[in-house]
BAZA-57106 format. One record per residue: chain; x, y, z of N, C-alpha, C, O, CB in turn. Coordinates in nm, 3 decimals. Glycine has a CB too. Layout:
<atoms>
[atom "A" [X Y Z] [X Y Z] [X Y Z] [X Y Z] [X Y Z]]
...
</atoms>
This chain:
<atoms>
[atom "A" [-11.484 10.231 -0.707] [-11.551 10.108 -0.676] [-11.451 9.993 -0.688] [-11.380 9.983 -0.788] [-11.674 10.087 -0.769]]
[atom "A" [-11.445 9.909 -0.590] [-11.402 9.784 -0.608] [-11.444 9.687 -0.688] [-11.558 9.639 -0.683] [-11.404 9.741 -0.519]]
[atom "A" [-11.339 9.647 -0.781] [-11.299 9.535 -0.881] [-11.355 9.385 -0.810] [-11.264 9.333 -0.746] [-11.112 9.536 -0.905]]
[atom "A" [-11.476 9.307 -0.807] [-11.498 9.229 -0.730] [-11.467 9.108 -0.861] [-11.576 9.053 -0.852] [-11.640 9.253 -0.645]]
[atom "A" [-11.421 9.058 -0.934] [-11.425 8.980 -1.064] [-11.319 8.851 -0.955] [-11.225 8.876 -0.879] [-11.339 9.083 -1.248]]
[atom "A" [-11.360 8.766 -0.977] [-11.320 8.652 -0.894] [-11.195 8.600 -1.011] [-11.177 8.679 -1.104] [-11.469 8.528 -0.855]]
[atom "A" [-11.118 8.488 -1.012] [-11.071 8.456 -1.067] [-11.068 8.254 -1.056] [-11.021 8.196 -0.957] [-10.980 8.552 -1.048]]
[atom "A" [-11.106 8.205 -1.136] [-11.181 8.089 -1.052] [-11.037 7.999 -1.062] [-10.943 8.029 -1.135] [-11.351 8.006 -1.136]]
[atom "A" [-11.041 7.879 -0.968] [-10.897 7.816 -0.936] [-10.855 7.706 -1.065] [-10.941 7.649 -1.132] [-10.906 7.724 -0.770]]
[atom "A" [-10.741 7.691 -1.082] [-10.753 7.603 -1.203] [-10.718 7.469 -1.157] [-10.663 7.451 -1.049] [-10.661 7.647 -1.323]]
[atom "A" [-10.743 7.390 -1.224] [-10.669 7.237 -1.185] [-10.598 7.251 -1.093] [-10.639 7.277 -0.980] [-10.579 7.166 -1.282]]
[atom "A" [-10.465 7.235 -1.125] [-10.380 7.208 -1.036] [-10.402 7.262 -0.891] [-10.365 7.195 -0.796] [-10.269 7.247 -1.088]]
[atom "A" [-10.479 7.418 -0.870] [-10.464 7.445 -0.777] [-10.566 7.387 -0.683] [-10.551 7.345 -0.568] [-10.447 7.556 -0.787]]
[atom "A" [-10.669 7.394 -0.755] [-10.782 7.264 -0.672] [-10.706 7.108 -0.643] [-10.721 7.027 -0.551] [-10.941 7.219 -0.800]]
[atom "A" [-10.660 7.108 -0.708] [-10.566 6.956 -0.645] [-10.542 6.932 -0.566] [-10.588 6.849 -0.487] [-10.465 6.919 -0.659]]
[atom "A" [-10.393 7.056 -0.562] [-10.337 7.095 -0.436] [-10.417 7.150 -0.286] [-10.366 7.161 -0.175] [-10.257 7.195 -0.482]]
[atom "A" [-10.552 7.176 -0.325] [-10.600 7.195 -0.210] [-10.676 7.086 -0.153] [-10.699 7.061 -0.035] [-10.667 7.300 -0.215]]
[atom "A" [-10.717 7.010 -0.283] [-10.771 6.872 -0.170] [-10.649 6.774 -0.138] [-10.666 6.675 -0.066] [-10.907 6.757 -0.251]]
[atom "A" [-10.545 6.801 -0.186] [-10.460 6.696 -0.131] [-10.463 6.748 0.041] [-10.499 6.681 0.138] [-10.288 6.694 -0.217]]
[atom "A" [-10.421 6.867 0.038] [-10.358 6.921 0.170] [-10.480 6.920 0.241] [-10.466 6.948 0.360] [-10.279 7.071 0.169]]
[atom "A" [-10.574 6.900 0.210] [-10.735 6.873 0.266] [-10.773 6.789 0.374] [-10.827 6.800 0.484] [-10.816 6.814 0.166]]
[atom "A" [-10.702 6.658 0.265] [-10.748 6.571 0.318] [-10.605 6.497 0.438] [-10.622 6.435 0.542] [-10.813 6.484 0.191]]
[atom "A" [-10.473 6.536 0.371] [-10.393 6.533 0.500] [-10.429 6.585 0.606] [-10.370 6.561 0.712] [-10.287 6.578 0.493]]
[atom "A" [-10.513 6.651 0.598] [-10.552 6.723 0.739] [-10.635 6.630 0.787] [-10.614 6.540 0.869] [-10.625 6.870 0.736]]
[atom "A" [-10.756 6.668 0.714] [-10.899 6.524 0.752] [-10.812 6.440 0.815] [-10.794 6.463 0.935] [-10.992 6.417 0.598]]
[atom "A" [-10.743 6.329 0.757] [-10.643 6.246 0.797] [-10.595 6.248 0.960] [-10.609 6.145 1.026] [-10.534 6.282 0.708]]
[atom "A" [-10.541 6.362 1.015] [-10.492 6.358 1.097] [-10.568 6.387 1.153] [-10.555 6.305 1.244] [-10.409 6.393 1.108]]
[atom "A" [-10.670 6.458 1.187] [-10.825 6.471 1.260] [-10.867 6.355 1.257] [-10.928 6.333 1.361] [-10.940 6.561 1.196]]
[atom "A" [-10.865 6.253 1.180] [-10.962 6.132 1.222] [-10.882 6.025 1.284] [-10.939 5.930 1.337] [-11.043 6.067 1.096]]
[atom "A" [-10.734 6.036 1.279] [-10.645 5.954 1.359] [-10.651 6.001 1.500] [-10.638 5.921 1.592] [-10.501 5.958 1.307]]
[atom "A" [-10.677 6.160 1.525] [-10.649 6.189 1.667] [-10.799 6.106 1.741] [-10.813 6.037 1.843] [-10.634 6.385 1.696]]
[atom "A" [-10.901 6.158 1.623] [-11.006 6.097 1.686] [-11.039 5.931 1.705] [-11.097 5.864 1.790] [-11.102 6.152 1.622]]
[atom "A" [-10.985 5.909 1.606] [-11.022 5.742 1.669] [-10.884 5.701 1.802] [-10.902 5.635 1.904] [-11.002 5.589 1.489]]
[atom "A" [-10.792 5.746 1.771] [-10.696 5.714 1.889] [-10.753 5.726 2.024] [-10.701 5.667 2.119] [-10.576 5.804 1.887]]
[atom "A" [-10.892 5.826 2.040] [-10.930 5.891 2.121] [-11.096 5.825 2.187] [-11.173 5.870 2.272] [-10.917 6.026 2.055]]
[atom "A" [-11.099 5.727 2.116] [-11.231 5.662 2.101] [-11.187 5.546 2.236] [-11.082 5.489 2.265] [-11.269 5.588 1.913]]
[atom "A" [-11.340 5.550 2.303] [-11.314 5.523 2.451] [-11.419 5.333 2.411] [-11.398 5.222 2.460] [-11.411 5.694 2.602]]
[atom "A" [-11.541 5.385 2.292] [-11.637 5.285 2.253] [-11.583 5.177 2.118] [-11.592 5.207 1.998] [-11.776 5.375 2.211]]
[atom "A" [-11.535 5.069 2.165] [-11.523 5.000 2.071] [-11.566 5.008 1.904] [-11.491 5.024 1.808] [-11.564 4.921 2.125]]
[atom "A" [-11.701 4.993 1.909] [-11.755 5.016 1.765] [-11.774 5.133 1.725] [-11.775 5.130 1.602] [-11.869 4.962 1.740]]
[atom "A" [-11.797 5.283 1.780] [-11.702 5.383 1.734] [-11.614 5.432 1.682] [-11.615 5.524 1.600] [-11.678 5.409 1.762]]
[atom "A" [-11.461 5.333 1.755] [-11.379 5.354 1.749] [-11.313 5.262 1.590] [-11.212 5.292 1.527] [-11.344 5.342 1.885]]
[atom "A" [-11.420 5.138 1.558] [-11.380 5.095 1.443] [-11.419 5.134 1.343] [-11.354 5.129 1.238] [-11.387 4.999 1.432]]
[atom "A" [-11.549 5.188 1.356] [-11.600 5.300 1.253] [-11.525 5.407 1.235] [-11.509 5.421 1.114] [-11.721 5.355 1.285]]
[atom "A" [-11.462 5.506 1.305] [-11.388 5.577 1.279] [-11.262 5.526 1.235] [-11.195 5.613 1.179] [-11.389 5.644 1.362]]
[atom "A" [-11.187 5.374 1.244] [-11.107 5.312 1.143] [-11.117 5.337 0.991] [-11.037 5.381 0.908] [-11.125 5.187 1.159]]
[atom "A" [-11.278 5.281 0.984] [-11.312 5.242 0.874] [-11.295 5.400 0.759] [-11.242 5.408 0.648] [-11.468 5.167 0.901]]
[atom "A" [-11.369 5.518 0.849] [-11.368 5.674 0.776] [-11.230 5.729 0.767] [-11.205 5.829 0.700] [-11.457 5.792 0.866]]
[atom "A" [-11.111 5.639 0.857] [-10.994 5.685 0.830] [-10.941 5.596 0.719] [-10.880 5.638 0.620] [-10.913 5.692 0.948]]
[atom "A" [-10.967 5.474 0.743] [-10.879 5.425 0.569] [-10.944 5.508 0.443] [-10.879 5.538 0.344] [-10.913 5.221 0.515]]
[atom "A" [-11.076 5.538 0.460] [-11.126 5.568 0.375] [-11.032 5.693 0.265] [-11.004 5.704 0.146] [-11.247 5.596 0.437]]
[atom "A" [-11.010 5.772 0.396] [-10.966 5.907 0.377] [-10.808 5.929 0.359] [-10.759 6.038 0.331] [-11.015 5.986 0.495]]
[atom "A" [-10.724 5.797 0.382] [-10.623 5.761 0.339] [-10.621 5.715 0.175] [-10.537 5.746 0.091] [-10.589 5.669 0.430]]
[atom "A" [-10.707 5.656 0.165] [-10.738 5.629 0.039] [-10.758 5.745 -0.065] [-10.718 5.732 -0.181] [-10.846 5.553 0.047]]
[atom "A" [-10.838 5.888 -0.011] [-10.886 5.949 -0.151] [-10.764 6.002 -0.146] [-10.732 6.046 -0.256] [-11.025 6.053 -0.176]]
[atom "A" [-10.659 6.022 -0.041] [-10.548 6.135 -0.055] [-10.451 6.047 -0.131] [-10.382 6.107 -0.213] [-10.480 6.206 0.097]]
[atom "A" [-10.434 5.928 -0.120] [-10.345 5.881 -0.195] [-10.388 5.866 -0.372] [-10.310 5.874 -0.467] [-10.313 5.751 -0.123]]
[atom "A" [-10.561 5.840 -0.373] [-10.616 5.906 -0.505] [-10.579 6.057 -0.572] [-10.581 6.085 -0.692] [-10.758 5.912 -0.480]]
[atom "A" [-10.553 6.122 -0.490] [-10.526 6.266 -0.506] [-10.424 6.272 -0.540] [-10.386 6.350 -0.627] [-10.539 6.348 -0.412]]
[atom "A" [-10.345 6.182 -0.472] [-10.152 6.208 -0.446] [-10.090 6.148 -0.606] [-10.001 6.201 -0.673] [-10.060 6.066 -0.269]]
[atom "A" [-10.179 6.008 -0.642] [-10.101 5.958 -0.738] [-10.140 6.074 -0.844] [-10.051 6.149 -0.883] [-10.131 5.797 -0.775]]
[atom "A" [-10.280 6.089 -0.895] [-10.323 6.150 -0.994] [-10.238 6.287 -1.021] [-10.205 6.303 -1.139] [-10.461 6.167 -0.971]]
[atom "A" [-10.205 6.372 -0.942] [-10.104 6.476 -0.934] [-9.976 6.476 -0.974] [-9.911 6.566 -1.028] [-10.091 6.504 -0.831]]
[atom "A" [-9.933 6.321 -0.930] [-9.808 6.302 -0.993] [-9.815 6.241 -1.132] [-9.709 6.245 -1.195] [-9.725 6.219 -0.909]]
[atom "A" [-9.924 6.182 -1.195] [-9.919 6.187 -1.335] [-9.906 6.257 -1.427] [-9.853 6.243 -1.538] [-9.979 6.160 -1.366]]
[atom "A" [-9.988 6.386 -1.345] [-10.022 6.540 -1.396] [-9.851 6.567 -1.388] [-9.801 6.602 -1.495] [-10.148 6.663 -1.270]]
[atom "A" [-9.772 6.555 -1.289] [-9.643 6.621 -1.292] [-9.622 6.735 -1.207] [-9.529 6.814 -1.195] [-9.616 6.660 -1.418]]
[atom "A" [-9.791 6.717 -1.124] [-9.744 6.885 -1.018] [-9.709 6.784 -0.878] [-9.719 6.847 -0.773] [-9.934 7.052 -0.971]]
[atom "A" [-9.683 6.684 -0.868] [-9.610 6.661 -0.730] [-9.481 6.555 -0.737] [-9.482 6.443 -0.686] [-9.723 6.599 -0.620]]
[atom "A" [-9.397 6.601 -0.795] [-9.279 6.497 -0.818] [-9.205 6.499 -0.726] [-9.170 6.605 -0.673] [-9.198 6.509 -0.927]]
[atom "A" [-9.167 6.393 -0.691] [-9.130 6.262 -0.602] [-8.947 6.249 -0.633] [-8.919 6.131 -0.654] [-9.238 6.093 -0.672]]
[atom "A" [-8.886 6.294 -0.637] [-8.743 6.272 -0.683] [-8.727 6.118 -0.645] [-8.824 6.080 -0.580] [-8.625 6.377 -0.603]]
[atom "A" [-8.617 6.005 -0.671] [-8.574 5.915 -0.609] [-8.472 5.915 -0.510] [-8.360 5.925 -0.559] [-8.553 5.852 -0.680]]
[atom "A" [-8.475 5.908 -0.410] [-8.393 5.889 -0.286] [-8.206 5.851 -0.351] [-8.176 5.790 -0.454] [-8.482 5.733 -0.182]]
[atom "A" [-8.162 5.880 -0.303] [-8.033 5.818 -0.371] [-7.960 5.723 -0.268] [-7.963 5.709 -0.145] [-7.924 5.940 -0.420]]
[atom "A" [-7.896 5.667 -0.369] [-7.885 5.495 -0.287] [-7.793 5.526 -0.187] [-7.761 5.417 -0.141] [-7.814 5.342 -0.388]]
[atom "A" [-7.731 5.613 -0.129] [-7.682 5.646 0.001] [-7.733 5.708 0.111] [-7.676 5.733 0.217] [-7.602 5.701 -0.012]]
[atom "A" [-7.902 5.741 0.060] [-7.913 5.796 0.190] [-8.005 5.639 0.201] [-8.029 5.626 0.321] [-7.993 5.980 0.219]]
[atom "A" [-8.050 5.546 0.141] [-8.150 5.442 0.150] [-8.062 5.380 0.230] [-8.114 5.351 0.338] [-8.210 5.365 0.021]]
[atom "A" [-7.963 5.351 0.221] [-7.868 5.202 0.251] [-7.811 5.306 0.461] [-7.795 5.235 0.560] [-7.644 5.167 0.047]]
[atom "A" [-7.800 5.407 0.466] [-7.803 5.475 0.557] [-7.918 5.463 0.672] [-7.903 5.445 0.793] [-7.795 5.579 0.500]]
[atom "A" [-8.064 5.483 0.579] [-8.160 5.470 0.665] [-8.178 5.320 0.734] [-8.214 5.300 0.850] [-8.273 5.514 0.594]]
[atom "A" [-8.141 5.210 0.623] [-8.196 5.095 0.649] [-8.051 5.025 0.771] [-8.080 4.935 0.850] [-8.235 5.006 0.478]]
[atom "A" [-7.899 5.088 0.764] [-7.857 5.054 0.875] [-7.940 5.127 1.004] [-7.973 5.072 1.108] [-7.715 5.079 0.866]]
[atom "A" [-7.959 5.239 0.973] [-8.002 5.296 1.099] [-8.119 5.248 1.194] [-8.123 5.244 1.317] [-8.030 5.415 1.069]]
[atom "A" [-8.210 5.214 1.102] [-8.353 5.087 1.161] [-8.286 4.986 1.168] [-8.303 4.938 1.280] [-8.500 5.041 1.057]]
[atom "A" [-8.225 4.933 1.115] [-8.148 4.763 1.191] [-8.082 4.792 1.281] [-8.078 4.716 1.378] [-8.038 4.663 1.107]]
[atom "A" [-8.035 4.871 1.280] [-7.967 4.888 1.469] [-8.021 4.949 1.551] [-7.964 4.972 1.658] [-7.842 4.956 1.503]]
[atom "A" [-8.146 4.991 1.524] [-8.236 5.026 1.611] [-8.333 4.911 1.656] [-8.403 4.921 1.757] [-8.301 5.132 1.556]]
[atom "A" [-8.331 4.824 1.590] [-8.425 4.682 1.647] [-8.339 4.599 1.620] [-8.393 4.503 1.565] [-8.575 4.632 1.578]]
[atom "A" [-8.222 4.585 1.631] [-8.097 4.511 1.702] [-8.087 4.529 1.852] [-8.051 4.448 1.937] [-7.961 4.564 1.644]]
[atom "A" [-8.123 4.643 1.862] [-8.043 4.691 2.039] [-8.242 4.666 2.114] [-8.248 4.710 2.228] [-7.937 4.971 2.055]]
[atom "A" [-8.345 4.621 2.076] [-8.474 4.590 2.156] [-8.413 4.460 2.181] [-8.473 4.376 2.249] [-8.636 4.595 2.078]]
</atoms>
């Protein structure tokens, strides 16, 4: 007989699944409002997308307090790299 005993998810891993959740949601509700033909539709579906920007970044910070999503700091050569690279990219418009 099969062993059916579940093993239930712990913190972190429920975290990790609504973070990646709601990045998704996220991009489903950007395709959809991009896609919105009715004005007030289309701002309502604004409104359910900040929303949903919002819990993931709720999700995002709380995780990194916890310590399961660390963020290294950029190092000051690739920053000073990127930021010539956008100034001469809206230098030459």
């Amino acid at each position: 007989m099969a062993d059916t005993t579940t093993i239930p998810m712990q913190d972190k891993e429920m975290m990790h699944d609504a973070l990646s959740s709601e990045k998704q949601m996220t991009g489903l509700y950007n395709t959809f409002t991009n896609e919105c033909a009715n004005t007030a539709l289309r701002d309502e579906m604004m409104n359910i997308l900040h929303d949903e920007h919002c819990m993931q970044a709720d999700i995002f910070m709380d995780m990194q307090k916890r310590g399961w999503y660390p963020t290294p700091a950029a190092e000051d050569q690739k920053v000073q790299s990127a930021k010539e690279k956008f100034t001469n990219m809206n230098a030459g418009n």
